[in-house]
GUDREN-786010 format. One line per 10 residues: number of its first residue (from 1); for each residue z, x, y of C-alpha. Coordinates in pm, whole numbers, padded with zeros to 5 digits, always signed. Each point is the difference from the previous one (the first is absolute). Layout:
<nodes>
NUM> Z,X,Y; ...
</nodes>
This chain:
<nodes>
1> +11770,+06723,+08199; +00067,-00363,+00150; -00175,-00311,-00090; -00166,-00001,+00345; -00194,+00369,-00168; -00099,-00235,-00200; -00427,-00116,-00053; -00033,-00375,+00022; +00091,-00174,-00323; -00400,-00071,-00054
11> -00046,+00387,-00105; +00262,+00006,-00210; -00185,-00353,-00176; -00331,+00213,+00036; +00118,+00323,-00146; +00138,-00196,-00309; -00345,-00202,-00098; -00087,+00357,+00067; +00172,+00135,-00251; -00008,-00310,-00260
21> -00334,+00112,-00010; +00063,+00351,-00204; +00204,-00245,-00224; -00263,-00028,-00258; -00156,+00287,-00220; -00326,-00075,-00035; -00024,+00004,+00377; +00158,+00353,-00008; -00270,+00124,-00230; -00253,-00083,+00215
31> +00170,+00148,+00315; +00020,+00309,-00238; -00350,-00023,-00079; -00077,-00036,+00352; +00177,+00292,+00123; -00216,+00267,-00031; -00336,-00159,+00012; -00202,-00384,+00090; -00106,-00144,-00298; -00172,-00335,-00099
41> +00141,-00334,-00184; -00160,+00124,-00295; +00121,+00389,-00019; +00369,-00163,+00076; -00097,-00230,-00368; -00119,+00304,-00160; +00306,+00232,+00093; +00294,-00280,-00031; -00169,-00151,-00300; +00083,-00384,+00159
51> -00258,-00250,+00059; -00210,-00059,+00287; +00161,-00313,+00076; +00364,+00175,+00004; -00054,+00314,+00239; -00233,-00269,+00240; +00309,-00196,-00007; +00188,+00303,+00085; -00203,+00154,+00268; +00013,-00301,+00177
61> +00360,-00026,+00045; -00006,+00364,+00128; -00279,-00016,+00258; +00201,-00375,+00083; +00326,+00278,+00069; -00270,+00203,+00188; +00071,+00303,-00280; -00371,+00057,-00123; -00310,-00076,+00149; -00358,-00027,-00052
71> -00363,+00069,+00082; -00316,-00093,-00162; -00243,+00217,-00124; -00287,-00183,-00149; +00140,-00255,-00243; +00288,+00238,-00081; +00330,-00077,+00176; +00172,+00319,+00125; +00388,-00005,-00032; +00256,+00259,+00162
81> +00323,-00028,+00140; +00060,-00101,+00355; +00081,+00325,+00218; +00223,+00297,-00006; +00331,-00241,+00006; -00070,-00147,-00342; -00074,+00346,-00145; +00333,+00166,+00142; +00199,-00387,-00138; -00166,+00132,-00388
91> +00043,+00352,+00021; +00376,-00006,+00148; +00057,-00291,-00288; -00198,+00248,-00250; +00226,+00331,+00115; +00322,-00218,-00005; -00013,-00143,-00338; -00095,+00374,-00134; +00302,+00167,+00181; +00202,-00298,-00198
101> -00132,+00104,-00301; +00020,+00412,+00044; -00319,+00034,+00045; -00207,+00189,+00228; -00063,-00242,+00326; -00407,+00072,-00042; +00023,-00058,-00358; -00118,-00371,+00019; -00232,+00044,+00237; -00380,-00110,-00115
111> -00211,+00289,-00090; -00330,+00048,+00071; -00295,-00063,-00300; -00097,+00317,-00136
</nodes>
């Protein structure tokens, strides 16, 4: 590789507010909680046991790093992640920090409500 392989130096400034973004935990849990189904503001209060005010705070800075999005249904806003690209960012992160910890890769990997 040569530095002419090289993207222009605004990726590289992209892919690291990209990544500042998984830098904070509550916004991992609601990736998590996003990865296997939408849900609204107020199942994401109910599940992560925060306040309204924190996971709206939240969601905005991930559909501002175009991870989740939304749609309205009714009243209710609609939350799920972005498209296939955030999903495979979670589940590779998910299946990498399992293998560290001799686990099986899947092991982490949200399971569906009985």
């Amino acid at each position: 590789m040569n530095k002419n392989s090289f993207p222009p130096e605004e990726i590289f400034y992209d892919m690291a507010d990209f990544f500042k973004v998984f830098g904070d935990s509550s916004r991992i849990k609601i990736l998590y909680s996003l990865y296997s189904k939408e849900m609204s503001v107020g199942e994401l209060v109910e599940i992560l046991d925060m306040t309204q005010s924190a996971v709206s705070h939240q969601l905005r800075l991930l559909r501002q790093s175009d991870l989740v999005k939304f749609r309205k249904e009714g009243k209710a806003v609609i939350y799920s992640l972005d498209d296939d690209h955030v999903f495979a960012v979670l589940e590779q992160g998910l299946k990498h920090i399992a293998h560290k910890n001799g686990r099986e890769e899947n092991e982490y990997e949200p399971k569906a409500d009985a």
